[in-house]
C-alpha positions in Angstrom: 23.2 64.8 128.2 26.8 64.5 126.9 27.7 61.3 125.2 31.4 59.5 125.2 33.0 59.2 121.7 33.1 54.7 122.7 28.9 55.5 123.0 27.5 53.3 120.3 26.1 55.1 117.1 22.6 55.8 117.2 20.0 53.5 118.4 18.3 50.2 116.7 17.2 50.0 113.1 15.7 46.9 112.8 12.7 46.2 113.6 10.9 42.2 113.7 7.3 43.8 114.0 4.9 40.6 114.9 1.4 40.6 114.3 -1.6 38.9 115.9 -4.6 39.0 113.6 -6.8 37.3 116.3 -6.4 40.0 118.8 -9.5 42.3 119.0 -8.0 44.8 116.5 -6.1 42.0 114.6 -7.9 42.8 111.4 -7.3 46.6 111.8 -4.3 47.9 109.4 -1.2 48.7 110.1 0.0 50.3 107.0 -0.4 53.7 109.1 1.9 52.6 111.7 4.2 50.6 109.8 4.7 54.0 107.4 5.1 56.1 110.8 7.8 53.4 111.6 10.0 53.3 108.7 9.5 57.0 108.4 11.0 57.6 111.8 14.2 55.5 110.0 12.9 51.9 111.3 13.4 49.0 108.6 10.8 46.6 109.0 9.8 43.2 109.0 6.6 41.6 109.9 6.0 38.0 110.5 2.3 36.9 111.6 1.3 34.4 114.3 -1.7 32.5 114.8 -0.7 30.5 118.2 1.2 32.1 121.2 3.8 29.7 121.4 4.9 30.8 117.6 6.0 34.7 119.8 8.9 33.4 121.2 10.0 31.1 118.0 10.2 33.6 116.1 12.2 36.3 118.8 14.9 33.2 118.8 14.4 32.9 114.8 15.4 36.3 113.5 16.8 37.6 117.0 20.2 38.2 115.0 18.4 40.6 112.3 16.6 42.4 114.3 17.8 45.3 117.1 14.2 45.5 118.6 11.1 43.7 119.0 7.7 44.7 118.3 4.1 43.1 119.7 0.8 44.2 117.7 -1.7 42.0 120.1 -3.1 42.0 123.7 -1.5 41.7 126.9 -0.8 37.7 126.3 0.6 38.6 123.5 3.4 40.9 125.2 3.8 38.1 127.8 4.7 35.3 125.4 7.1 37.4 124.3 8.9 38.4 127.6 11.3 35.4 127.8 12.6 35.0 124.8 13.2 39.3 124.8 15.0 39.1 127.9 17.4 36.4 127.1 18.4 37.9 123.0 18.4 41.7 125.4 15.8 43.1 122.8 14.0 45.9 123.6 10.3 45.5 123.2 7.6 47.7 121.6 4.2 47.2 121.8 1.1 48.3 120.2 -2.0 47.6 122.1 -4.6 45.9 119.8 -5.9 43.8 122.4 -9.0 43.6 125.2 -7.8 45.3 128.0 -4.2 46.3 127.4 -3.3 46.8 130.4 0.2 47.1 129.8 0.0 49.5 128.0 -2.3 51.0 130.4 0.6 50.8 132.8 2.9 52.3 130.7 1.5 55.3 129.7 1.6 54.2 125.6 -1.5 55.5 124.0 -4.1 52.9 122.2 -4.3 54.3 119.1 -1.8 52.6 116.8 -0.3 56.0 115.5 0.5 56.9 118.7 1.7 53.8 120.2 3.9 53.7 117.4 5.1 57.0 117.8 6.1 55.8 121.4 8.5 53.8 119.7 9.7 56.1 116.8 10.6 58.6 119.3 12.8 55.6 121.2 12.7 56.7 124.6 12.6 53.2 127.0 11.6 52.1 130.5 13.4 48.9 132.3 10.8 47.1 133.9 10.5 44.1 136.0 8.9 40.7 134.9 7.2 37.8 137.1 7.6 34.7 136.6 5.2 31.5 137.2 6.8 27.8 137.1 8.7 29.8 134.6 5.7 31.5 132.7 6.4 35.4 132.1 3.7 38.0 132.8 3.5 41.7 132.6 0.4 42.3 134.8 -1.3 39.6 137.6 -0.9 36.3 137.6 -4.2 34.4 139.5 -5.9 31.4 140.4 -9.6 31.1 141.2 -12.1 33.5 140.2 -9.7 34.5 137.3 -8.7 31.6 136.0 -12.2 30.2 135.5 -12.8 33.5 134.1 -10.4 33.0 131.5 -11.4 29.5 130.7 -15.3 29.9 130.2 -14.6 33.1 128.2 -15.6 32.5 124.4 -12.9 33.7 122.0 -15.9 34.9 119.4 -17.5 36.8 122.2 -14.4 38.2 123.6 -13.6 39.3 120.6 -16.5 41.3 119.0 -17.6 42.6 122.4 -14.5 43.4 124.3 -15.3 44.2 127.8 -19.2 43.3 127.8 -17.8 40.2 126.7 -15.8 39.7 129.9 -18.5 41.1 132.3 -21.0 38.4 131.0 -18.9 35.7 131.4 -17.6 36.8 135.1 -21.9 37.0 135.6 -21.6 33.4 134.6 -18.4 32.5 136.6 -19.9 34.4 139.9 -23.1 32.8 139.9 -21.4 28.9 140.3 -17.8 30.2 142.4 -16.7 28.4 145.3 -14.1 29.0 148.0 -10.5 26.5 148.0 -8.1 26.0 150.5 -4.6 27.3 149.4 -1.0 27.1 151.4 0.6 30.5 150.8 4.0 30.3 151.6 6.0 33.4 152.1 10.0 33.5 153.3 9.2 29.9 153.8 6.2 30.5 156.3 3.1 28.8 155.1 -0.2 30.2 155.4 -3.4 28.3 155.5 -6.2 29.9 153.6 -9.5 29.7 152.3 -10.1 31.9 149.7 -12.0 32.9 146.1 -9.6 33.9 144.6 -5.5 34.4 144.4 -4.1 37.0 142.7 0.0 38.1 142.3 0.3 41.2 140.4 3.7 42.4 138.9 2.8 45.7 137.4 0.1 48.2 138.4 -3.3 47.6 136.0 -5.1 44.4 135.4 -8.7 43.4 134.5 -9.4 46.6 131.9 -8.0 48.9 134.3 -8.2 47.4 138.2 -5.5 48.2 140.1 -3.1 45.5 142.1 -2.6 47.8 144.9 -2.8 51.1 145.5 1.0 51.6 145.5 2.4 49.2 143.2 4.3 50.1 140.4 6.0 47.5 137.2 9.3 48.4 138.2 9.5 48.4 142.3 11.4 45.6 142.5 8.4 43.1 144.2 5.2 41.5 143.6 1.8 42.3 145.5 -0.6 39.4 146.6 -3.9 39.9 147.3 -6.1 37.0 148.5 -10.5 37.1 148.7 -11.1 35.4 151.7 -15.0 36.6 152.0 -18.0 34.3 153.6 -19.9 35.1 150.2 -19.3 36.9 146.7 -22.1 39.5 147.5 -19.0 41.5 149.8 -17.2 41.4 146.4 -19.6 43.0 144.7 -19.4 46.2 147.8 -15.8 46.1 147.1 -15.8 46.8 143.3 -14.8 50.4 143.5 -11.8 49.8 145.5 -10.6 47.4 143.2 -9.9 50.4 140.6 -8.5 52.3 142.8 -5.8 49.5 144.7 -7.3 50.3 148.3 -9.5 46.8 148.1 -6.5 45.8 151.0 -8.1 47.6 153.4 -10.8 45.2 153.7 -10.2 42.7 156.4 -11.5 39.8 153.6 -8.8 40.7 151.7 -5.3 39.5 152.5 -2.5 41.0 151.5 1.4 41.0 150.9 4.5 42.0 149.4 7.3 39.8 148.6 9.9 38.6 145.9 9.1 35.2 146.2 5.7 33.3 146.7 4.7 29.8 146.7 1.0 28.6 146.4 0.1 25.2 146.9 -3.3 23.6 146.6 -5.0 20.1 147.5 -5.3 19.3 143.6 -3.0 20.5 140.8 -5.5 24.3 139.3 -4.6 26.3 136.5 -3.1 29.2 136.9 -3.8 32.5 134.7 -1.4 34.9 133.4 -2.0 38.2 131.8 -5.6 36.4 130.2 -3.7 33.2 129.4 -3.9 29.7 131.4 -0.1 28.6 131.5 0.2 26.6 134.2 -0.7 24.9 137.5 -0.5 24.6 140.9 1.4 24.0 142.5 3.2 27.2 141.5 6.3 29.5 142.5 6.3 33.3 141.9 9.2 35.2 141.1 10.2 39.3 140.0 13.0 39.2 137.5 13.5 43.3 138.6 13.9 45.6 135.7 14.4 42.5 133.5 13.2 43.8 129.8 13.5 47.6 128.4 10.2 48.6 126.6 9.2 51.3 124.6 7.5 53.8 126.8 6.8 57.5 127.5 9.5 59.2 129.1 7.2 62.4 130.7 7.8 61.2 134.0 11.3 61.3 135.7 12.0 57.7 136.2 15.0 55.7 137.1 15.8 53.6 134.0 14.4 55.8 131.2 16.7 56.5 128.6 16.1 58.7 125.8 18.0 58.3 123.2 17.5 60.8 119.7 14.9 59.6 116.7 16.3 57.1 114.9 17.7 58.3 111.5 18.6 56.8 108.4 
């Protein structure tokens, strides 16, 4: 691709890496990746964070020495950081050291470190969109019900020394005491009474350690997919499973679904509302897609509107 002379010379150098050492891989090293970045012609900095709050801080902090941002954590981690990327025009790196990283899972970047920071060394990006919740960023799905008590009985220790197991005994746990709620889904201002296990908005394509929102969504189609579990009992859900990884669980007719830019969910009393693993916020709550909103590091071996793909970086 030819490049104008008023083209700026080549691509970011500075890089404000930030680490989570309570992620599942938080206690890994990163000297490997952080030699693989400076190598490539990066100059780093890292800064560590214990709460998820501290993400966006310190994007706003050192936004003005840094030309890109870069996540070592889980898929909350990467959420936190959304905002506060999109608003300093940042791109964002990520390297997946969390539970299910399914952004990264999306996004075609490897999980090991090496080669997730290699995604990045090589610079190509990917614009992508980002929902919103009551003005909550996530990457993935964004859920009330089943999830969200999912998310709240789920022990950090267990979580974190047994990953996925840890998740399935919890949702055992979760499963065994669920209920049904009645919801008001409003879409282009036509409510929707339901009654339903569960709620679910999905932005991107994975969620869940590798469950996918629908079977044709994608993070940067410009729309969010709903789905809604509106079964008599949970047993259904478990002759569903399968579908689930493979997007077609719409067919079902105890599944609701829809596509929009723009949902509202109201309940009878205020619930919390999950985002990418994290509880953010309540209802009642209004879902938004930002469309192609952030630029990420991502694999370029697919021809997609958006990519760019610019040289290595050099010293």
């Amino acid at each position: 691709m030819a490049h104008s002379s008023d083209n700026p010379a080549p691509g970011p150098k500075r890089a404000l890496l930030l680490r989570n050492p309570k992620a599942r891989r938080g206690q890994e090293s990163i000297a490997p990746l952080l030699e693989r970045l400076r190598d490539s012609g990066l100059d780093v900095t890292v800064e560590t964070f214990e709460a998820l709050p501290e993400i966006a801080r310190d994007i706003v902090r050192l936004r003005h020495r840094a030309d890109l941002v870069i996540v070592c954590g889980g898929d909350g981690s990467v959420s936190s950081a959304a905002l506060a990327a999109m608003e300093s025009g940042l791109p964002l790196g990520i390297i997946p050291m969390g539970t299910a990283n399914d952004l990264a899972r999306t996004l075609d970047i490897p999980m090991d470190l090496i080669g997730a920071a290699d995604v990045i060394a090589r610079g190509e990006t990917r614009r992508i969109d980002v929902g919103t919740v009551n003005g909550h960023a996530f990457f993935n799905v964004a859920s009330i019900g089943l999830s969200s008590e999912l998310a709240q009985s789920l022990d950090p220790v267990l979580k974190k020394r047994f990953g996925r197991l840890g998740y399935a005994l919890a949702a055992v746990k979760v499963m065994a005491r669920a209920a049904r709620f009645r919801a008001k889904i409003i879409e282009k201002g036509r409510p929707i009474d339901v009654e339903t296990y569960q709620i679910a908005v999905g932005n991107g394509r994975h969620y869940g350690g590798g469950n996918v929102v629908q079977e044709d969504a994608e993070i940067d189609d410009g729309h969010l997919d709903l789905y809604s579990l509106e079964m008599k009992n949970l047993w259904t859900l478990a002759l569903m499973l399968r579908s689930f990884r493979s997007g077609t669980h719409g067919a079902w007719r105890e599944v609701r679904t829809a596509k929009c830019v723009e949902f509202d969910i109201e309940t009878r009393k205020p619930m919390p509302v999950n985002t990418d693993g994290e509880i953010v916020t309540a209802t009642p709550a209004r879902f938004k897609v930002h469309p192609r909103a952030i630029s990420i590091f991502a694999p370029a071996d697919r021809e997609r509107p958006g990519t760019v793909r610019p040289a290595l970086y050099h010293r």
